[in-house]
C-alpha positions in Angstrom: -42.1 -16.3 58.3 -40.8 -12.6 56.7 -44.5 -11.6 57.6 -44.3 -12.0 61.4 -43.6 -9.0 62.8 -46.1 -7.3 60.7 -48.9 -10.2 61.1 -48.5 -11.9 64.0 -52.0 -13.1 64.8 -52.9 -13.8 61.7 -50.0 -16.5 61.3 -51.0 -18.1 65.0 -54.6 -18.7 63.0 -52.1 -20.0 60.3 -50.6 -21.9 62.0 -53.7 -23.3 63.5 -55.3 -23.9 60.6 -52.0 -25.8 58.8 -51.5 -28.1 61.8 -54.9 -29.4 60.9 -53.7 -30.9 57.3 -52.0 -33.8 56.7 -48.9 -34.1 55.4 -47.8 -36.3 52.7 -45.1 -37.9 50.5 -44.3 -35.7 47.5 -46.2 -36.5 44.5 -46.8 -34.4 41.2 -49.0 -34.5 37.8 -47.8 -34.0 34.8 -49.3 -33.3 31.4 -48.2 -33.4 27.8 -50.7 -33.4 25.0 -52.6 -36.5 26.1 -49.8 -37.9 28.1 -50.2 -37.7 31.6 -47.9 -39.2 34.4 -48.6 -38.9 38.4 -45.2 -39.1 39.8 -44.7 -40.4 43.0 -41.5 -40.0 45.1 -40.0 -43.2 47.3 -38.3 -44.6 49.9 -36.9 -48.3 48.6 -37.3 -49.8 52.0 -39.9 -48.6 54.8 -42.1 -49.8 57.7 -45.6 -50.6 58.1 -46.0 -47.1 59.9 -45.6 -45.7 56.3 -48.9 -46.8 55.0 -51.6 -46.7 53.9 -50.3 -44.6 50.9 -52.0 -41.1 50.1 -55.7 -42.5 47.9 -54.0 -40.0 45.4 -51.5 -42.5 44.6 -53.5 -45.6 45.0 -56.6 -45.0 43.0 -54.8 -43.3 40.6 -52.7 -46.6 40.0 -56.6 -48.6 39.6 -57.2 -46.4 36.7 -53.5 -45.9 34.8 -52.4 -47.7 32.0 -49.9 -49.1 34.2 -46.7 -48.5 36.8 -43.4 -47.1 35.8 -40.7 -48.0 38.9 -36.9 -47.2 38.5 -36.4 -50.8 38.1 -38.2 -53.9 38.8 -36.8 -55.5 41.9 -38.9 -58.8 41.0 -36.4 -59.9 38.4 -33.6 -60.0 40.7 -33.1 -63.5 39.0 -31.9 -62.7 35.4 -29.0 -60.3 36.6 -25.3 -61.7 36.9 -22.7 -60.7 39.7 -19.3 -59.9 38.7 -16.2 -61.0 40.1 -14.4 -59.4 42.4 -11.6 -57.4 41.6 -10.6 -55.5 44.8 -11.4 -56.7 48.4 -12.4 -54.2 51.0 -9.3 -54.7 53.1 -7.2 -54.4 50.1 -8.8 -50.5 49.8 -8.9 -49.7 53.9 -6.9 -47.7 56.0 -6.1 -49.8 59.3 -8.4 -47.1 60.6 -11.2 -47.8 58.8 -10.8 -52.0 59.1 -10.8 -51.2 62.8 -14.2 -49.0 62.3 -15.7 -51.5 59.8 -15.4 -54.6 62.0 -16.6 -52.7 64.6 -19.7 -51.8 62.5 -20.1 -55.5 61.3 -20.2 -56.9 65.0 -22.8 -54.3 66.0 -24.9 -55.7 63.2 -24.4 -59.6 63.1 -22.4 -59.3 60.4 -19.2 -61.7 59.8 -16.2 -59.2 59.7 -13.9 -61.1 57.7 -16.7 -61.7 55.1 -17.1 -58.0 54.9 -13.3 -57.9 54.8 -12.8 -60.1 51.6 -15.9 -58.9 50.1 -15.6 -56.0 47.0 -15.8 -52.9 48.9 -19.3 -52.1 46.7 -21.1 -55.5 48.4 -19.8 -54.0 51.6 -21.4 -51.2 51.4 -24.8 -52.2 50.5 -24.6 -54.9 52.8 -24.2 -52.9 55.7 -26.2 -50.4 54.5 -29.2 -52.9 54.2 -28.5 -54.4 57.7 -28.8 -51.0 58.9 -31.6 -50.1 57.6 -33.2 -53.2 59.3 -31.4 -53.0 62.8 -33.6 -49.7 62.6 -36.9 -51.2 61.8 -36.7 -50.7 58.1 -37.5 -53.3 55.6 -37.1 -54.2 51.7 -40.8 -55.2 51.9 -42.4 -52.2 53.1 -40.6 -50.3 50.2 -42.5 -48.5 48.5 -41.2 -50.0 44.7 -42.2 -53.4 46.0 -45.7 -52.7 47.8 -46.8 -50.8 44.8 -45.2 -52.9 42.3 -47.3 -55.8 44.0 -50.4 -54.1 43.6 -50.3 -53.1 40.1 -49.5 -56.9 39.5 -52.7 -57.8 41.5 -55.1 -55.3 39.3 -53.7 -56.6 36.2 -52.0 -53.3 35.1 -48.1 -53.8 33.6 -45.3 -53.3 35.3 -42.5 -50.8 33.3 -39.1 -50.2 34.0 -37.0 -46.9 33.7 -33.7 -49.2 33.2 -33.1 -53.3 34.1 -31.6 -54.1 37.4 -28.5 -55.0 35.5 -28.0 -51.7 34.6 -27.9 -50.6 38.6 -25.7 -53.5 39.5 -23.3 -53.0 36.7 -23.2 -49.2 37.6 -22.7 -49.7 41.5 -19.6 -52.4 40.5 -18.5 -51.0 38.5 -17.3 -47.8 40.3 -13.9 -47.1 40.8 -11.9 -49.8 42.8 -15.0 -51.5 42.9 -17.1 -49.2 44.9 -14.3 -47.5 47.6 -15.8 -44.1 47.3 -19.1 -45.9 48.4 -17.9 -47.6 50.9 -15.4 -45.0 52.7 -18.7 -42.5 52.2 -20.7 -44.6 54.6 -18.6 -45.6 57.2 -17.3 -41.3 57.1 -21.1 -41.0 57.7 -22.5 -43.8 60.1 -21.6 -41.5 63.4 -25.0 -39.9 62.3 -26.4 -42.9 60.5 -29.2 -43.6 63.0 -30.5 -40.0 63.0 -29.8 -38.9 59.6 -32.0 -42.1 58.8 -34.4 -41.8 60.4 -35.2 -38.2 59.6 -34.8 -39.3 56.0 -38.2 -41.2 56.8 -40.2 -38.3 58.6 -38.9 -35.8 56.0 -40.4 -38.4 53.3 -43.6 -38.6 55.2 -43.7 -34.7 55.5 -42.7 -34.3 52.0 -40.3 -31.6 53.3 -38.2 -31.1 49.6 -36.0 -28.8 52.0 -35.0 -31.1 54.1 -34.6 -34.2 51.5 -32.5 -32.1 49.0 -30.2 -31.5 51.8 -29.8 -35.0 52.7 -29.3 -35.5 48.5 -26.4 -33.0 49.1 -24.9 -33.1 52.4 -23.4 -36.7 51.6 -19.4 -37.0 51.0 -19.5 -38.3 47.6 -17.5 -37.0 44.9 -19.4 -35.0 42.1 -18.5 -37.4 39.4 -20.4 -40.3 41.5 -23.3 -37.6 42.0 -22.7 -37.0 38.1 -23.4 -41.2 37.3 -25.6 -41.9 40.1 -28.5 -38.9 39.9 -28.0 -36.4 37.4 -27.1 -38.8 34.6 -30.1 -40.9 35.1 -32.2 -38.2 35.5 -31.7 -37.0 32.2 -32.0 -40.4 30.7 -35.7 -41.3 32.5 -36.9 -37.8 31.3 -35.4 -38.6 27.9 -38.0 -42.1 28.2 -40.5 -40.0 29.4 -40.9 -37.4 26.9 -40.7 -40.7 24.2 -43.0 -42.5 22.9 -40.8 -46.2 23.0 -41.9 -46.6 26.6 -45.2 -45.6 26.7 -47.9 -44.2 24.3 -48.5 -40.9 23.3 -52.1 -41.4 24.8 -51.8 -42.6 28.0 -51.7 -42.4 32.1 -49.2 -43.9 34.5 -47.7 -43.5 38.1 -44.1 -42.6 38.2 -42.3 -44.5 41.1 -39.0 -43.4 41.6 -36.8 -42.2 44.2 -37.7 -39.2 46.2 -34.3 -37.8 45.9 -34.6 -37.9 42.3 -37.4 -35.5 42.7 -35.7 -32.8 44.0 -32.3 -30.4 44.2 -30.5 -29.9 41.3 -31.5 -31.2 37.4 -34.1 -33.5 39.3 -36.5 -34.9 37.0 -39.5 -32.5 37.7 -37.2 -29.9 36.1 -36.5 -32.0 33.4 -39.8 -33.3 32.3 -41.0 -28.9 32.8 -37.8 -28.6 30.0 -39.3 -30.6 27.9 -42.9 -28.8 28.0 -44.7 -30.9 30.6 -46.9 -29.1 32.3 -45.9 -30.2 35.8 -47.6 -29.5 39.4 -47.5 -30.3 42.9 -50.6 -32.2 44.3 -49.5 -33.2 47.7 -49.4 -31.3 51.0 -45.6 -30.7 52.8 -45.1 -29.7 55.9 -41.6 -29.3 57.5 -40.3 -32.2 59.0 -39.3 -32.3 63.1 -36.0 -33.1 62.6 -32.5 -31.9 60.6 -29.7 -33.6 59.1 -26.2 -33.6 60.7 -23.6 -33.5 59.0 
């Protein structure tokens, strides 16, 4: 864009000529000695609009070693719930109970349930019944679809850290989860749009756009600290070592998009620790901005 007073035409022919390539979701190689990762960035829930998935991704999952996700969702049974400590209403502004029941009724959700529930449930609950009031489901998340069909071709199934681990960080936040919870419901004014720009920017593979989603939210910076930049350190840390995988070996990365980019994301990371790390996939900017 600095060029366009100088050349014009040539960026109409530009132009032109990019409108003609497909986007995609942001995915990357990475090389070190003979380890070699694709690494894919996700969306945990999704529609059916979303796929197929870029033949990048998919056939490079037919001839890996196997699939590395975040966490697998499949083994939802082994984890344990703690109690709760702190009820939502206990941790509400009479503001915020009048907002939150108001949210719960627009979503078929029982507003005293919410109410006595720890305000870290609350959030993901509504979260999650947000997500689907706007045509989003778990199923169509990218984790699960991909996790499915490495199980189908016979290729293991790794995890960056057990889904205990992510319960036992969510609940065990502050006042079981307020910061969460008062985060969303400061945001769900622009919960519909910001959504649902999350999903073209994802499909775009705008990084512009999705690192300013990963920093326009509310949340303090020691959340942000535990939540992102902590674990991003600890995957590369996996990554780089050879208890996970090999030394010799090949497999696609799943892991959140917003991992991926902003500030100590893992791409950085993994090029810290002398991967050689590039972009394979086509971006394009998304139609569509985040309001804060």
């Amino acid at each position: 864009m600095r060029l366009l007073a100088l050349f014009s035409n040539l960026l109409c022919v530009i132009a032109y000529l990019s409108a003609t390539v497909s986007a995609e979701p942001l995915y990357w190689s990475a090389k070190k000695d003979n380890k070699e990762f694709l690494i894919f960035g996700s969306v945990h829930v999704g529609s059916s609009e979303m796929y197929p998935l870029p033949k990048a991704v998919t056939e490079y999952l037919s001839s890996s070693d196997g699939l590395i996700l975040e966490t697998d969702v499949r083994k939802e049974s082994e984890i344990r719930y703690p109690k709760n400590q702190i009820t939502t209403k206990s941790i509400l502004t009479a503001e915020q109970k009048r907002q939150l029941t108001h949210i719960s009724q627009s979503l078929n959700l029982n507003s005293q349930q919410m109410l006595n529930a720890a305000p870290w449930i609350t959030a993901l609950t509504v979260q999650i019944k947000r997500f689907q009031q706007l045509g989003y489901e778990n199923q169509y998340g990218i984790d699960n679809y991909l996790g499915i069909q490495a199980t189908l071709n016979n290729k293991p199934v790794l995890s960056l850290e057990p889904m205990q681990f992510q319960i036992d960080l969510i609940s065990g936040l502050k006042n079981d989860g307020q910061e969460l919870l008062v985060s969303g419901l400061n945001e769900w004014e622009h919960s519909e749009s910001n959504t649902h720009c999350l999903f073209e920017s994802w499909e775009s593979g705008d990084k512009q756009n999705l690192q300013e989603m990963g920093g326009s939210s509310d949340m303090s910076d020691e959340m942000i600290e535990r939540f992102v930049f902590k674990r991003n350190h600890d995957w590369a840390k996996q990554l780089d070592g050879n208890d996970l995988v090999g030394s010799n070996s090949r497999h696609l990365i799943v892991v959140g998009t917003l991992h991926l980019v902003g500030e100590q994301n893992l791409i950085l990371l993994l090029k810290d620790k002398g991967f050689t790390v590039r972009q394979l996939s086509t971006s394009k900017k998304a139609p569509c901005a985040f309001v804060h």
